[in-house]
PASE-411064 format. One record per residue: x, y, z of N, C-alpha, C in turn; residue in one letter. Coordinates in steps of 0.02 Angstrom, whole numbers, plus 50000, padded with zeros to 5 digits. Layout:
N
XYZXYZXYZa;...
***
This chain:
137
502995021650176503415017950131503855013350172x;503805007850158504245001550192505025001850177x;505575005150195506265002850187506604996850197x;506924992750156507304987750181507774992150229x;508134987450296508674989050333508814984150347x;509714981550351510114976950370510324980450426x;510334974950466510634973350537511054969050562x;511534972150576512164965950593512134963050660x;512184958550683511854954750741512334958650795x;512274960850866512844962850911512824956250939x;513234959951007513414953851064513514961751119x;513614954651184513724959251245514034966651230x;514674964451184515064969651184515004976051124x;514594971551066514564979151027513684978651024x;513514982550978512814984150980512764983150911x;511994982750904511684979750840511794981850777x;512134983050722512334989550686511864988850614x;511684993750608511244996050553511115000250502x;511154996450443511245000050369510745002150325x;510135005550317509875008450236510185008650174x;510255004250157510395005450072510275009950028x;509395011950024509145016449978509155021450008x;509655021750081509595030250113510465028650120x;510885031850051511395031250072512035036450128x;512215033350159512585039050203511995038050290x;511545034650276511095034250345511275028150363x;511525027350434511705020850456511315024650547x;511335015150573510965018650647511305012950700x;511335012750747511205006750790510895005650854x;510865000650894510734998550959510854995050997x;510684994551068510824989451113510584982051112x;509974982451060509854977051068509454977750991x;508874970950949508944971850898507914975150872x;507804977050932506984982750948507364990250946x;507924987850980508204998450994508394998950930x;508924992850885509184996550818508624997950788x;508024993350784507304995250723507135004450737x;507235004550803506865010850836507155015350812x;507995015050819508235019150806508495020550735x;508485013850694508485015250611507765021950599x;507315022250615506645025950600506835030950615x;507215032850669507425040050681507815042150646x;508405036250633509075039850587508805041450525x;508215037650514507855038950409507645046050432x;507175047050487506825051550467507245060650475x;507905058850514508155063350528508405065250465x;508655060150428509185060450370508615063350315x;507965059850313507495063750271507455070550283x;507505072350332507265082350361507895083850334x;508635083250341509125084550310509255088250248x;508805082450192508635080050130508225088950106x;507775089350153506965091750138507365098850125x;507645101050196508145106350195508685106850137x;508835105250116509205103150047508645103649983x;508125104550007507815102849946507825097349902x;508015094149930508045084849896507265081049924x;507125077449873506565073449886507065065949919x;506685063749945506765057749992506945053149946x;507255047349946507245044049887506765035549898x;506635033749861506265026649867506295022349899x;505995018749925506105012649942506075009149897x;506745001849887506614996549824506394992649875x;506284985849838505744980349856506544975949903x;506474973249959506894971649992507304965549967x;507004961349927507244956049890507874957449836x;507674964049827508414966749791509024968049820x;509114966149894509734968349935509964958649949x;509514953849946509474948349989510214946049962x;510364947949887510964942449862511564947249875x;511464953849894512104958749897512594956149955x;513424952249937513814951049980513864955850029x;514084960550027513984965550079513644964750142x;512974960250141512534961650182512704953950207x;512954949550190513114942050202512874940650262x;512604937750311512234935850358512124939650387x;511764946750385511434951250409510634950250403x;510394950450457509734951550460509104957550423x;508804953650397508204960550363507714963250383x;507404967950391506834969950420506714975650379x;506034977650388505614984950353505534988750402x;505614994950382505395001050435504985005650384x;504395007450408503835013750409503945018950400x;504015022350362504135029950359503495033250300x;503435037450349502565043050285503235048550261x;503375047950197503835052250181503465060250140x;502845061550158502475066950145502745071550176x;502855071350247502995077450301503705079950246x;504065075150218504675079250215504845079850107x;504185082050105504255082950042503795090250020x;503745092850086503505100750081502715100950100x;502765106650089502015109650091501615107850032x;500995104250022500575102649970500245107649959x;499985108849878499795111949839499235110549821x;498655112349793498215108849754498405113249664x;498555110249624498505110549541498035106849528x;497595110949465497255106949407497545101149353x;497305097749367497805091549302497135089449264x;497265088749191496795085649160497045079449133x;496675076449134496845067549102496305066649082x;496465060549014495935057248997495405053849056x;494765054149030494235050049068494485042849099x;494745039549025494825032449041495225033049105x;496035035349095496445035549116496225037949187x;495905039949206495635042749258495055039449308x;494725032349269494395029749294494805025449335x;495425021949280495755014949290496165018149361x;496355024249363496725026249414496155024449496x;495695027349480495105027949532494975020949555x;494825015849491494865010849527495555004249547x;496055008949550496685003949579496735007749659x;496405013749656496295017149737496015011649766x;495275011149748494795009149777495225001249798x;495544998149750495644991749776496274989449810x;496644994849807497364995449828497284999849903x;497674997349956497495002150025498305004550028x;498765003949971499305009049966499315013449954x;498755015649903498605022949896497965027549941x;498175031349967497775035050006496875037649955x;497225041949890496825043249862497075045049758x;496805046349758496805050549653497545054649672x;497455057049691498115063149736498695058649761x;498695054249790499095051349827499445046949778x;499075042849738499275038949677499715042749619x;499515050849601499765054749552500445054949594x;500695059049665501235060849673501605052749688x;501375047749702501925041049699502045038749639x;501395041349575501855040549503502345044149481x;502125051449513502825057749483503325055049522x;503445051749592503995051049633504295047749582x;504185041149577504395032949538504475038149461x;504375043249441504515044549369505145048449380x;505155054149417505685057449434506465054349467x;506035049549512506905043149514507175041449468x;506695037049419506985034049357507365040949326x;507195047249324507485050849299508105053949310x;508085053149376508705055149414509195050249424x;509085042949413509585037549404509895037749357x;
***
């Protein structure tokens, strides 16, 4: 999952400083503006294991275009960071689910043409994720 992260530009004297939005309370920085990316990935993923331990699911990434007009972030730099947020959403299960045929084809083929979803499985738990946010917002 791609996170937006703002980055505030350093200089000699301070270091690069770095904010997650949709990971609130996770901030990271660096010496330069490769160490903050590096080290934003560590601060998500630490803050995700945190989360996991808590029993909290990870929360979403929004689409980065939703932070671009936020004053807050006023000439801060944007970038995406990588995170497989599976490791920290437990141990997988296999359950029976029944669904309609249709409903079950149209799913099969947005796999096949989409390389965001891994598989049938992979697509079901990023719909329950995206249903359970909306629910929890």
């Amino acid at each position: 999952m791609l996170y937006p992260v703002a980055i505030e530009k350093g200089s000699d004297a301070t270091a690069f400083g770095v904010v997650i939005p949709d990971a609130p309370g996770c901030y990271s920085a660096g010496d330069t503006f490769e160490a903050a990316l590096i080290n934003a990935k560590e601060a998500l993923e630490a803050h995700f294991e945190l989360l996991a331990e808590q029993e909290e699911l990870p929360p979403l990434a929004s689409n980065i275009e939703n932070h671009y007009t936020n004053p807050a972030f006023a000439g801060w730099v944007w970038a995406l960071v990588d995170i497989d947020i599976e490791p920290f959403m437990g141990k997988a299960s296999k359950i029976n689910v029944t669904l309609p045929n249709l409903l079950t084809r149209k799913i099969d083929e947005l796999v096949k043409t989409h390389q965001t979803y891994k598989s049938r499985s992979h697509f079901l738990q990023v719909a329950a994720s995206h249903e359970l946010d909306k629910a929890i917002s």
